[in-house]
RODO-667356 format. One line per field, with one value per residue (C-alpha): residue number from 1; residue in three letters; y, z, x. Coordinates in steps of 0.5 Angstrom, whole numbers. Layout:
<pamis>
seq: [NUM | ...]
type: [ALA | ...]
yy: [Y | ...]
zz: [Z | ...]
xx: [X | ...]
</pamis>
This chain:
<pamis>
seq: [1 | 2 | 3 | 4 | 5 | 6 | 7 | 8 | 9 | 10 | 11 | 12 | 13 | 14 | 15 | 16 | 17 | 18 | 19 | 20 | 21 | 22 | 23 | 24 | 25 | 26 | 27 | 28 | 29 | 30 | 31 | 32 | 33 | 34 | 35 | 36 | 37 | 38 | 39 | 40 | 41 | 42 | 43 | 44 | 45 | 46 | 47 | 48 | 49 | 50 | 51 | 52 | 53 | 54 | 55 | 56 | 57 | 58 | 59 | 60 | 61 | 62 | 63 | 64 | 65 | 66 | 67 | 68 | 69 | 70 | 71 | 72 | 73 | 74 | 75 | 76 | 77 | 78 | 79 | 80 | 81 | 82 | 83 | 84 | 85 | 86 | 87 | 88 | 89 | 90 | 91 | 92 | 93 | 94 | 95 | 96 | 97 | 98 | 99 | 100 | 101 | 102 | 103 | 104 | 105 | 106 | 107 | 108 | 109 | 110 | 111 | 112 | 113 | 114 | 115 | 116 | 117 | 118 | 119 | 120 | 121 | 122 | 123 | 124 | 125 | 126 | 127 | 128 | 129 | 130 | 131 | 132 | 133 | 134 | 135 | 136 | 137 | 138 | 139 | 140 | 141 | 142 | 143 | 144 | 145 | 146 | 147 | 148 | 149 | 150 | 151 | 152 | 153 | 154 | 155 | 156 | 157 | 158 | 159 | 160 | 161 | 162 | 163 | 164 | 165 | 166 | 167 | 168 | 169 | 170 | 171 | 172 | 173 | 174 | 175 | 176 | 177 | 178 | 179 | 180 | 181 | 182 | 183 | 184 | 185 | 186 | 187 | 188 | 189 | 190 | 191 | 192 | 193 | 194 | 195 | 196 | 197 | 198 | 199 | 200 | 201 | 202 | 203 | 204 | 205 | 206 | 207 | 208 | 209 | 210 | 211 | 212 | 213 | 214 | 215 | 216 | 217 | 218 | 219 | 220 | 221 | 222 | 223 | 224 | 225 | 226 | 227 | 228 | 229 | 230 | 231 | 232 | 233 | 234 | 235 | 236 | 237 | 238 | 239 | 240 | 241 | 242 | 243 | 244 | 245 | 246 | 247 | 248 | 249 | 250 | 251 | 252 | 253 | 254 | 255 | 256 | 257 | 258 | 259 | 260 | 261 | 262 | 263 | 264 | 265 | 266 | 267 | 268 | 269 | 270 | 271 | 272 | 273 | 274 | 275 | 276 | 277 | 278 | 279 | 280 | 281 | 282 | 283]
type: [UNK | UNK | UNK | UNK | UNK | UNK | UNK | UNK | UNK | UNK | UNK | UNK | UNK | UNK | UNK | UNK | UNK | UNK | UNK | UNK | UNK | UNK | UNK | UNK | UNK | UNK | UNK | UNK | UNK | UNK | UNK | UNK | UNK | UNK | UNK | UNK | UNK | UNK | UNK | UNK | UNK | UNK | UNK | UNK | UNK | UNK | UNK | UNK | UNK | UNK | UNK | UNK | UNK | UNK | UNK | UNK | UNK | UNK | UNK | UNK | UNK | UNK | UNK | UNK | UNK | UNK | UNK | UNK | UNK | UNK | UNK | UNK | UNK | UNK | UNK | UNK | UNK | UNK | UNK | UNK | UNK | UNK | UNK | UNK | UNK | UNK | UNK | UNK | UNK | UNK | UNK | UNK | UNK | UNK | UNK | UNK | UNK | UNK | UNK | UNK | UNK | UNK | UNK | UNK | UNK | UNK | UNK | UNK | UNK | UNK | UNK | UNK | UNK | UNK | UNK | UNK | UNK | UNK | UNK | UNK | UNK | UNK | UNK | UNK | UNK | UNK | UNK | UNK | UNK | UNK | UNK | UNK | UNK | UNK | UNK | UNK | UNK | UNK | UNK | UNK | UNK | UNK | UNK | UNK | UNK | UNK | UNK | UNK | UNK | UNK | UNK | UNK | UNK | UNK | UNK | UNK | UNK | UNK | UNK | UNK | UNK | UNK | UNK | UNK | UNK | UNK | UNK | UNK | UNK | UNK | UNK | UNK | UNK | UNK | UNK | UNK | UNK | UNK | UNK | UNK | UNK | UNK | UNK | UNK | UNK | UNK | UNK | UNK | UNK | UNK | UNK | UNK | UNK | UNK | UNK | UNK | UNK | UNK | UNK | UNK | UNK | UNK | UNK | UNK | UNK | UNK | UNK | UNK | UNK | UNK | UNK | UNK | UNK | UNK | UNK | UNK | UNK | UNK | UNK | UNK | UNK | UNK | UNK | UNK | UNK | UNK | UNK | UNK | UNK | UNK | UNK | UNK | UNK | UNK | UNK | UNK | UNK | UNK | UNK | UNK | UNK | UNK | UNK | UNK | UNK | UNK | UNK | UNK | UNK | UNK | UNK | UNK | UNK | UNK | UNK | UNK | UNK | UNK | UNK | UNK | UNK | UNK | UNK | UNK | UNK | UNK | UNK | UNK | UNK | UNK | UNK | UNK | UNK | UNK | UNK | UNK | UNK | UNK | UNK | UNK | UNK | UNK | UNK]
yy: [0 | 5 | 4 | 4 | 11 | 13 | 12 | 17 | 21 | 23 | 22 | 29 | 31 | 31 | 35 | 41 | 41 | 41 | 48 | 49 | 56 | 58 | 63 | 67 | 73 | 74 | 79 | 81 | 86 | 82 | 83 | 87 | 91 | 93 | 93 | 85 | 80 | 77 | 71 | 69 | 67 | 71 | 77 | 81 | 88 | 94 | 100 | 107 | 111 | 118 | 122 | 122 | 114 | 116 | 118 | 109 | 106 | 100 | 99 | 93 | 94 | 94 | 90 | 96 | 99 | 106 | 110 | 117 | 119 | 123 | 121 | 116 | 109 | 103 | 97 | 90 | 83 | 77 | 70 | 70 | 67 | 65 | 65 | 58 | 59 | 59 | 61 | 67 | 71 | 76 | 81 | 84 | 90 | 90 | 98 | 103 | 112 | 115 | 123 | 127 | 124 | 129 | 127 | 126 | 123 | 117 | 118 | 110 | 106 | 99 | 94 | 87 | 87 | 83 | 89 | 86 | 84 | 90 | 90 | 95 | 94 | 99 | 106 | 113 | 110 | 117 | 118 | 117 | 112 | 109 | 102 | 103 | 102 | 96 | 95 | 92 | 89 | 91 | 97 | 101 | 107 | 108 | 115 | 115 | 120 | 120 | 121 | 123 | 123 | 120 | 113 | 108 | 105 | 99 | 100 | 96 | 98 | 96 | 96 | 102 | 106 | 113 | 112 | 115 | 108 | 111 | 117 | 117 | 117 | 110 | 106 | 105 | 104 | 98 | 99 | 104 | 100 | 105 | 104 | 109 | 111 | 107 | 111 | 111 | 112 | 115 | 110 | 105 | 98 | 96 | 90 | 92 | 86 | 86 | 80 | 78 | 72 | 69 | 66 | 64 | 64 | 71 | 74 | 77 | 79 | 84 | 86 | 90 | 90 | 95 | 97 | 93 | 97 | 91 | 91 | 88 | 89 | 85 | 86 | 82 | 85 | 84 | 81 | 80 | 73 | 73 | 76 | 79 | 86 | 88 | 96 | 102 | 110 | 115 | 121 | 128 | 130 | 124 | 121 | 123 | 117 | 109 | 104 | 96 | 91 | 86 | 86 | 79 | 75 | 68 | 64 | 60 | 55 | 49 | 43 | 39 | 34 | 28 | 24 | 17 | 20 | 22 | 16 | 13 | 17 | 16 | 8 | 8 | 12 | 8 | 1 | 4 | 6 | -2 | -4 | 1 | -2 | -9 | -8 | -4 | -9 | -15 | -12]
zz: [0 | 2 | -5 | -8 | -5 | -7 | -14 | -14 | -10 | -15 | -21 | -17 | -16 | -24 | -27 | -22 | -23 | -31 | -33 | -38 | -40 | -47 | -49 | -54 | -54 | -51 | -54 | -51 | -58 | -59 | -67 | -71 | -73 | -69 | -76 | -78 | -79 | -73 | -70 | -64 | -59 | -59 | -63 | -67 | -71 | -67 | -71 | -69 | -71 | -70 | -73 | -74 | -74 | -69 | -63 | -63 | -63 | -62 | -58 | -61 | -56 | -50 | -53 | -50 | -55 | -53 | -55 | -54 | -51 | -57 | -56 | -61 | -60 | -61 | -65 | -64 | -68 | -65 | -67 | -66 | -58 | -57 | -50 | -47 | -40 | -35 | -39 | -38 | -43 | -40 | -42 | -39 | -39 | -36 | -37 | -34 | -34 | -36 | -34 | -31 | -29 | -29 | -26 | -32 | -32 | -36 | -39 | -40 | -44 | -46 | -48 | -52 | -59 | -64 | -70 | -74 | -80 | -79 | -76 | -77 | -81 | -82 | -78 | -79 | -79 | -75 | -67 | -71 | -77 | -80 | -79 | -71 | -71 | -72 | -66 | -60 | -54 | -46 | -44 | -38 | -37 | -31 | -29 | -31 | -25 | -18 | -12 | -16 | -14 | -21 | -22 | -25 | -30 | -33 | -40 | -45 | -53 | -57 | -65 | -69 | -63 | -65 | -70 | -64 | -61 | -54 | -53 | -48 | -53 | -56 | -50 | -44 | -37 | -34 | -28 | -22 | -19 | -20 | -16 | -15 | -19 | -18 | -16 | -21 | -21 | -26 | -27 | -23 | -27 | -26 | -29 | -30 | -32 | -35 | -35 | -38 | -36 | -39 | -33 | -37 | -43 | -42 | -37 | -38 | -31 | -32 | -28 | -27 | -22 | -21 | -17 | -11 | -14 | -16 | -18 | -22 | -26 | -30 | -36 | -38 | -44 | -51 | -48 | -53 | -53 | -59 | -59 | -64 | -62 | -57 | -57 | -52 | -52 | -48 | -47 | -49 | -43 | -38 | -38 | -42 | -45 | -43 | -45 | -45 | -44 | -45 | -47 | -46 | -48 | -44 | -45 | -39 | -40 | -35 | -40 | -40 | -36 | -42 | -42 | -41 | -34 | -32 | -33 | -30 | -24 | -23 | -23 | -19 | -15 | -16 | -14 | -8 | -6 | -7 | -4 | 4 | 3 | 2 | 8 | 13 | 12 | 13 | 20]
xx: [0 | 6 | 9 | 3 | 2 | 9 | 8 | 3 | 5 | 11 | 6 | 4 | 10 | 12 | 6 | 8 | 16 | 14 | 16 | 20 | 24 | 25 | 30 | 28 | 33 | 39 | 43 | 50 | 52 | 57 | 55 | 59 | 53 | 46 | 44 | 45 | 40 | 36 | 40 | 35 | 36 | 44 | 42 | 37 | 37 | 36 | 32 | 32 | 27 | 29 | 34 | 40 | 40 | 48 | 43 | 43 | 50 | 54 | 60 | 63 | 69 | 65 | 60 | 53 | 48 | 48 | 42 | 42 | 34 | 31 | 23 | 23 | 21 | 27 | 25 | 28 | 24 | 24 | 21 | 14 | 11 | 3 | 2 | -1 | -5 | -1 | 5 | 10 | 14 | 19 | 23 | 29 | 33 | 40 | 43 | 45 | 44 | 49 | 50 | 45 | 38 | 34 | 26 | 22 | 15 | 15 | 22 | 23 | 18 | 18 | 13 | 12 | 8 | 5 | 7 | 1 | 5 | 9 | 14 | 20 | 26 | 30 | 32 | 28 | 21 | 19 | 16 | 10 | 8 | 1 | 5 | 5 | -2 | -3 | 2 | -2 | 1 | 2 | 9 | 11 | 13 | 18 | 21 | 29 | 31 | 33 | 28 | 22 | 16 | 13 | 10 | 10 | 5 | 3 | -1 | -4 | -4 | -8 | -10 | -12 | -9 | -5 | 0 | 5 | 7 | 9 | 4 | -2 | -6 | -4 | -3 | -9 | -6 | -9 | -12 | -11 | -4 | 1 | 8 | 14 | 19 | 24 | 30 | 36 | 42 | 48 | 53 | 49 | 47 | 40 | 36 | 29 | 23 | 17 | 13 | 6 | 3 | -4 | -8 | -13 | -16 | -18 | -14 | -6 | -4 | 3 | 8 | 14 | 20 | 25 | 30 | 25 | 21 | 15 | 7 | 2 | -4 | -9 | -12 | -18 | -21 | -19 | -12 | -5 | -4 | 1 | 8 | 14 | 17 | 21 | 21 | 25 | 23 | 27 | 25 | 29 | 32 | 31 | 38 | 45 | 45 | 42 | 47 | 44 | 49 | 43 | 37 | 33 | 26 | 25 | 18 | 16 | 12 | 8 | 6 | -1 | 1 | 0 | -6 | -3 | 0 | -7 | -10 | -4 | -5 | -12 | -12 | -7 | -11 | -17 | -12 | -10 | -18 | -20 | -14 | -15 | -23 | -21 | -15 | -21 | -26 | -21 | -20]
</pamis>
């Protein structure tokens, strides 16, 4: 009976140890040119769509992609991701401030998207373009400055929006859960995450965690399920210059436990039931 027990007991055990992550992008700069063609997960093309074109640079030397802040959306493509229930896609920034930090409301925003057949593939596409519209996906605006009063947001944005990708008008803060400014230093490296998880069929919670600074919020009304772009904003005057040394995307995922395993499971447990009534009415 213990053994019967045991075994299925670790059939339990094996559905909810199944995670399985997935690097989807892990882009160090060690490429020759941020301008290349997409080799996921090691590297991506990074476009930006402001002018000039120098305001983003890579250091092939120090291996950082600089980005001088001039209000214009940065793009990066990876390879599609659809979000099963109970599966995650995460993306990660490692950077740092350089220069003055000066408190500007929103002076970082970042989002996952699914550009919509879309998606850009070269620099000088502008602040503001028809094709962003059909841009949909969830961001975060975070003050780069130290000390400031400023929250931070988590948003949504959805499809046939503004043609400003980052513009209040085009992105829907989800909710009413705000959290503080995450207090940035200059010269100081920090790694910002933002997570999307599908609940549910309907359901996306995001999170976004900084510099202890962490919250959530929930979105339950025409959720984003699919994935392709990975996008940056830097507002004029936040910041110097932010230089990324590493910019990942991971999925995580919880498999379905397979069906043999559940059939499996369940007729031991159906055993194990006859084999404890057998045992108590012999006593």
């Amino acid at each position: 009976m213990k053994r019967l027990l045991l075994s299925v007991l670790g059939i339990a055990a094996s559905f909810g140890a199944a995670h399985a992550t997935t690097v989807v992008l892990d882009d160090t700069f060690t490429e020759a040119s941020r301008t290349g063609t997409i080799n996921a997960p090691t590297s991506t093309p990074w476009w930006n769509s402001g002018s000039p074109a120098s305001q983003l640079t890579l250091n092939t030397a120090a291996h950082i992609l600089d980005y001088l802040p001039n209000s214009s959306p940065l793009f990066g493509s990876i390879p599609i991701q659809t979000l099963a229930v109970n599966s995650s896609l995460t993306l990660s920034l490692t950077f740092t401030v350089i220069g003055n930090t000066t408190a500007t409301a929103s002076g970082l925003r970042l989002g996952l998207f699914n550009a919509g057949g879309n998606p850009v593939g070269a620099d000088g596409t502008g602040q503001t373009n028809a094709m962003y519209q059909t841009y949909a996906g969830y961001g975060a605006f975070v003050d780069l400055g130290a000390a400031s009063s400023n929250t931070s947001q988590i948003v949504e944005r959805i499809s046939n929006a503004s043609p400003a990708l980052f513009t209040s008008g085009a992105s829907v803060q989800l909710g009413t859960t705000t959290g503080a400014a995450p207090d940035l230093s200059a010269g100081t490296p920090y790694t910002l995450t933002l997570q999307i998880t599908r609940d549910t069929a309907t359901k996306n919670t995001v999170t976004l965690s900084v510099n202890g600074v962490t919250f959530s919020d929930d979105d339950s009304v025409g959720i984003t399920t699919s994935f392709d772009t990975v996008a940056l904003f830097g507002s004029v005057g936040s910041a110097s210059k932010i230089s990324f040394s590493e910019i990942q995307v991971s999925y995580d995922a919880v498999p379905e436990p397979p069906a043999a395993a559940l059939v499996g499971a369940a007729a031991l447990l159906l055993l194990a039931a006859t084999r404890l009534r057998s045992a108590r009415a012999r006593a």
